[in-house]
C-alpha positions in Angstrom: 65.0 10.1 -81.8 65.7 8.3 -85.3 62.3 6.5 -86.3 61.0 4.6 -89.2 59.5 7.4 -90.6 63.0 9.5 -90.0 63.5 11.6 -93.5 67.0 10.2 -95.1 68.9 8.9 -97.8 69.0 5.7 -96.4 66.1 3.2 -96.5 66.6 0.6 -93.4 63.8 -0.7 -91.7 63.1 0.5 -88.1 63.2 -2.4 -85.4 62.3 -0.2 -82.7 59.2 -3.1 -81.8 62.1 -5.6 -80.9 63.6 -5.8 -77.4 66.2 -8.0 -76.3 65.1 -10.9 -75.0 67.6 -11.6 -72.0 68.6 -9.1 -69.4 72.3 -9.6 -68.6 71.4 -10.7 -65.0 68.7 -13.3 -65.7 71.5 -14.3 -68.9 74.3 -14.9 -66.2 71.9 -16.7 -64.3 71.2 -19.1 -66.7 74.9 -19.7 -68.0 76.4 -19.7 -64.1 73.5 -20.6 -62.3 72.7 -24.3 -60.5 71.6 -26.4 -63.6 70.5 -29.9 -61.9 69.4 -31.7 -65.5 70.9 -34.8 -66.6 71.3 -33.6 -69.9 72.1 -29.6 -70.4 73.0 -29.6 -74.3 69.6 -28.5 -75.6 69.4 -25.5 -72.3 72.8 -24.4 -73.6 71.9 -24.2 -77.1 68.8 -22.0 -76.7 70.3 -20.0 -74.3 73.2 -19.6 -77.0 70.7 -19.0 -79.7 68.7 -16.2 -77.8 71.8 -14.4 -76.7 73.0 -14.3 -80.5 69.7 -13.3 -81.6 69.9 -10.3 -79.2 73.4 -9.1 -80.4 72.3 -9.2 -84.3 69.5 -7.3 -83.1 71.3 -4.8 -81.0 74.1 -4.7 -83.8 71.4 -3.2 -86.6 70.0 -1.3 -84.4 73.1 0.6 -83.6 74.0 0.6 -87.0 71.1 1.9 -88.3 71.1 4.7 -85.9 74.7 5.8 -86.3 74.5 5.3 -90.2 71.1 7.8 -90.7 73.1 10.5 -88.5 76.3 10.4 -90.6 74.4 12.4 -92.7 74.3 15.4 -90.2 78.0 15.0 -88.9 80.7 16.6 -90.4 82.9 13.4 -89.5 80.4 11.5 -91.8 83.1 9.2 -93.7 84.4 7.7 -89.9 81.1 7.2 -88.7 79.8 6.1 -91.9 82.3 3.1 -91.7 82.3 2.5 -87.9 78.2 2.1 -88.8 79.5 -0.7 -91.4 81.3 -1.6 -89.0 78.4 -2.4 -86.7 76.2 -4.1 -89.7 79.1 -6.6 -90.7 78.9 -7.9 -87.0 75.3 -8.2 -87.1 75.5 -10.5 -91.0 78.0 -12.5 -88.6 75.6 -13.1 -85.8 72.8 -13.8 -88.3 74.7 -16.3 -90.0 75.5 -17.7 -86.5 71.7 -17.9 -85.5 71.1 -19.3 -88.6 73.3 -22.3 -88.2 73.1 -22.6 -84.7 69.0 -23.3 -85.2 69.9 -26.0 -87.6 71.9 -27.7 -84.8 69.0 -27.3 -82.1 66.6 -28.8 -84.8 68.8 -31.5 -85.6 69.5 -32.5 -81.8 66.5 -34.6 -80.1 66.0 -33.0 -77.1 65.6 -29.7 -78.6 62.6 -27.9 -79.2 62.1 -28.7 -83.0 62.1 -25.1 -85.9 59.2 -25.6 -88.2 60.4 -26.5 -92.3 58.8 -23.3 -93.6 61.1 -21.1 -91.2 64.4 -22.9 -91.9 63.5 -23.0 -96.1 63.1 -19.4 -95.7 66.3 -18.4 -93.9 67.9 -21.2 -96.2 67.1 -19.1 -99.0 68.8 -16.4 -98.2 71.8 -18.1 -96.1 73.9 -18.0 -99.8 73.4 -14.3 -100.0 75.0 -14.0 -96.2 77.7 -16.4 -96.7 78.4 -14.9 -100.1 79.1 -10.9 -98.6 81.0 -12.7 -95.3 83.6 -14.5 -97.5 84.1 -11.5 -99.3 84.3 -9.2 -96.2 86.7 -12.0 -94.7 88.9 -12.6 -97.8 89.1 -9.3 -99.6 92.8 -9.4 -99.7 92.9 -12.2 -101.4 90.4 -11.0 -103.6 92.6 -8.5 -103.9 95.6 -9.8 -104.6 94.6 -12.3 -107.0 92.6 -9.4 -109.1 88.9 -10.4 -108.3 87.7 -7.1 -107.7 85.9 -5.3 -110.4 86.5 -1.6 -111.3 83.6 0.3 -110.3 82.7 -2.2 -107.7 83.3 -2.2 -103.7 85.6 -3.6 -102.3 84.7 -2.8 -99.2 81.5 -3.4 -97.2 78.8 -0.3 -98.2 75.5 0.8 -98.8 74.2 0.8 -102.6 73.5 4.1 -104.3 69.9 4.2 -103.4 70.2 3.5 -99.6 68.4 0.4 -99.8 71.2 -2.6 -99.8 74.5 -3.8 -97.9 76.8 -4.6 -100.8 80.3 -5.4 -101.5 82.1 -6.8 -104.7 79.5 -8.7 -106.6 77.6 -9.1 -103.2 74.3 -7.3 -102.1 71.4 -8.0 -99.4 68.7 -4.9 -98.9 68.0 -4.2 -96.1 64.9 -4.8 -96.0 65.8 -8.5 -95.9 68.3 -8.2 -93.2 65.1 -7.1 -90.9 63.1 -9.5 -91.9 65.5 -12.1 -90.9 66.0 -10.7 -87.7 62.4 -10.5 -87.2 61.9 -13.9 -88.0 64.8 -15.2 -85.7 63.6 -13.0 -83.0 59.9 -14.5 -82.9 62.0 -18.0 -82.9 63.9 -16.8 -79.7 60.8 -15.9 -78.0 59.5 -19.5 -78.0 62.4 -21.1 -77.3 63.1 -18.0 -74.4 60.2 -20.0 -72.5 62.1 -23.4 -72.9 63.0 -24.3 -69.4 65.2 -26.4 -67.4 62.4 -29.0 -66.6 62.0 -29.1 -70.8 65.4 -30.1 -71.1 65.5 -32.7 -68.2 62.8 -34.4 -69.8 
């Protein structure tokens, strides 16, 4: 099994503490199930939120595993990118938990997200938007000559192990956990939110 205190070249966090916060039954249940409330918005966002929350989380996880054992696998350069592969999705969901709180604070009904919580993923909401548009639009980067020499163009992890980066982009990885972290602890509030909550 590949812990935090796994030997490596790479230096990623272990999450092994978090769990996913909604079984796939109890989430069907709550998407499909009989939802007798006058107004469903806020029951629907939370449920979105948690279940994003759960793929980042699963997402880094995988790609954390499957990155330390490229190291030991004489495939190392596929699996090495189908690991990038798997942190790429989780920066997506991030940014996708990130916004979608903004929209459960900013709707009524909603549990309300404290100001310290949303200045701090604020902060670092640039640095994720900055390596997405440059994952999403490296053609054109491309094509119009925006890459530097000596920098990647695609997604990877910096010399020392310790950072996603790509062009002039770069988040460690050490933040990437401790956003996840953070969101997670927001999702288990909000995972005790219940239909009665958002009747009233």
């Amino acid at each position: 099994a590949i812990t935090s205190n796994t030997v490596c070249k790479y230096v990623i966090p272990s999450l092994d503490d978090l769990s996913p916060l909604i079984p796939d039954a109890f989430l069907l249940n709550r998407w499909f199930g009989a939802i007798e409330i006058s107004d469903p918005t806020a029951w629907y966002m939370v449920t979105a939120y948690i279940y994003i929350v759960d793929k980042a989380l699963r997402e880094y996880k995988m790609g954390r595993r499957i990155l330390i054992r490229s190291e030991r696998s004489h495939r190392q350069p596929i699996i090495y990118r189908i690991a990038l592969g798997r942190f790429e999705n989780c920066l997506n969901s991030i940014r996708r938990c990130i916004k979608m709180l903004v929209q459960i604070d900013s709707y009524s009904k909603a549990p309300q997200i404290g100001r310290i919580t949303k200045g701090y993923l604020n902060s670092l909401k640039s640095e994720l938007n900055n390596i997405r548009n440059a994952t999403e639009h490296i053609d054109e980067h491309i094509t119009n000559g925006r890459v530097e020499i000596g920098k990647p163009f695609m997604l990877n992890v910096s010399q020392d192990g310790t950072s996603l980066e790509i062009s002039k982009c770069c988040i460690s990885f050490k933040d990437v956990a401790k956003m996840i972290t953070l969101l997670h602890e927001i999702a288990t509030v909000l995972s005790s939110y219940s239909k009665e909550d958002a009747a009233q």
